[in-house]
N, C-alpha and C positions, 0 to 999 in steps of 0.2 A: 560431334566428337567432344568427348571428356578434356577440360583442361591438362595439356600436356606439359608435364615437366618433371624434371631427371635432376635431382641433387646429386652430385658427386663431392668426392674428398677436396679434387683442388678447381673443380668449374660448375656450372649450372647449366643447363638446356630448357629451351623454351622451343615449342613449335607452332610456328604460324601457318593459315592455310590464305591468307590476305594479304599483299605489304602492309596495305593503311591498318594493320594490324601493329605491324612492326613499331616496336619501342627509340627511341633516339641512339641508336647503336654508332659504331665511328668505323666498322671496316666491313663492305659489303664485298664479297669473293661470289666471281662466276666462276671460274677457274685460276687455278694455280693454288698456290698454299699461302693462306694469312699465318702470322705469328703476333701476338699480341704481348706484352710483361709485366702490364698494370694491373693490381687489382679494379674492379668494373670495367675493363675494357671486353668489350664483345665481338667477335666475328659471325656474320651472319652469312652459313650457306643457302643459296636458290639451286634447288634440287630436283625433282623430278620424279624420276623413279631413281636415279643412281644415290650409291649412299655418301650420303655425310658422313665423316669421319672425324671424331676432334682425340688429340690427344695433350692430356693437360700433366703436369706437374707443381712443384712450388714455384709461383710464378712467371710458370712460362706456359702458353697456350698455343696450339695450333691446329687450326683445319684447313680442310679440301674434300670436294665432293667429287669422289671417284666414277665411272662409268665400267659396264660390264667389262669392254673390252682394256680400259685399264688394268681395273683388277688382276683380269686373266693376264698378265704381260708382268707383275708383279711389282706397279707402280707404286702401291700404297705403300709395300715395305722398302722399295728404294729409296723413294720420296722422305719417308719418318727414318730411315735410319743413317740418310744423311744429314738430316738435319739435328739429332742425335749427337751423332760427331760431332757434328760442326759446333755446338753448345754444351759439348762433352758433359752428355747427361742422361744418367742410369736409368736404361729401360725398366729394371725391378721400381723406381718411383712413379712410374708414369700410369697414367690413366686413361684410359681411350676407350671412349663410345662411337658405337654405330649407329647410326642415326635410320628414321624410317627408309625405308624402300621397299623393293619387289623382293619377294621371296622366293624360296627354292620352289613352287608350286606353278610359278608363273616365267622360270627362264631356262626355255628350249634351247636345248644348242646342237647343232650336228657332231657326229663323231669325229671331225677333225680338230676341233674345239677342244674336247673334252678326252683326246690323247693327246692336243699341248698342254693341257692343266697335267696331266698325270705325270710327262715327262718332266713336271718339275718338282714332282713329287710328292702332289696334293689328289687325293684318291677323294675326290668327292664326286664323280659322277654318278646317277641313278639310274637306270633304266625304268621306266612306269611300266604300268600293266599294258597302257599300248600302244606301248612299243618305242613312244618318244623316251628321251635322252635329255636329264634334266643337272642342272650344274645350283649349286648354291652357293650367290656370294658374299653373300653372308661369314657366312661358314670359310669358306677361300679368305678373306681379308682377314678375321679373327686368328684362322692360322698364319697366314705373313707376320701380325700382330704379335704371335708366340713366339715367330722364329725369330723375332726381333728380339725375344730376351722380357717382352711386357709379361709378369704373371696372371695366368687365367684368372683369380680375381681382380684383378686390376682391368678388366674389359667386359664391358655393358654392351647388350646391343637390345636394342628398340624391338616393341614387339607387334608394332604397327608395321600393316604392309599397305604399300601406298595404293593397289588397285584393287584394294579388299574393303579401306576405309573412303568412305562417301564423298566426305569433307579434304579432301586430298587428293591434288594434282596425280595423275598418274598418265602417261605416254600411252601405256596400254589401253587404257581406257577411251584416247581418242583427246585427252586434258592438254592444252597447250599451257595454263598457267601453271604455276610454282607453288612450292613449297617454302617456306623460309624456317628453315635450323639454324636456332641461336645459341650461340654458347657466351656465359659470359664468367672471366674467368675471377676465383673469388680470393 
């Protein structure tokens, strides 16, 4: 795997497929959401297949590594647009990457699945040629991401899939180790 790294307007990403990769960073997240406010402070997510998520502004950084069944339940725009509020701070400034994962190719879901994503009003189910029923979440958090008010430029998402690339931890593939996404904010 090609040297990975994402400059943005107000953070940086780095991805590792090793800890003893990992650079001296100061807030490791398995779950829940880091917030960081210094310039060089970084949060690093251990991820999987579910996606990293960071969204950054001036001076204020924050991730969480979401899973399918979060996403689908509409965690990630909960999650980011409370803490929004709470720092009463303008979605139109914010930046947020998606970090690698599984993509629409590789997450099947059954049609009960994918008539509660519709019932909330996100039409990204697929039907394949056979015959499975495919969800993109990707695509799903990008839209929470909008409705949160972030504009479509202001959101990156990674073009790595995690059970497509070699070098990279994926569940599907049978991988119990990690991935490490870093963000550090600039």
């Amino acid at each position: 795997m090609e040297k990975y790294e994402t400059q943005l307007t107000h953070y940086h990403v780095d991805l590792f497929s090793k800890e003893e990769e990992l650079p001296n960073v100061s807030k490791v997240i398995n779950n829940g959401i880091a917030v960081v406010y210094q310039k060089d402070q970084a949060i690093v997510l251990e991820v999987n297949d579910d996606i990293p998520l960071f969204l950054g502004g001036k001076g204020f950084l924050t991730g969480k590594a979401y899973s399918l069944n979060e996403s689908i339940r509409e965690r990630p725009f909960i999650d980011l647009q409370a803490l929004l509020e709470r720092f009463h701070l303008d979605p139109k400034e914010m930046e947020a990457y998606i970090g690698p994962s599984l993509t629409f190719a590789h997450i099947e879901q059954p049609d009960e699945v994918l008539m509660r994503v519709r019932e909330l009003g996100y039409e990204l189910a697929c039907k394949g040629t056979s015959g499975k029923h495919y969800l993109d979440q990707q695509v799903l958090v990008l839209l929470q991401l909008r409705k949160m008010g972030i504009p479509m430029k202001n959101i990156h998402v990674s073009c790595y899939d995690t059970y497509d690339e070699d070098d990279l931890a994926s569940a599907l593939k049978g991988d119990e180790g990690k991935n490490y996404v870093v963000a550090t904010l600039l």
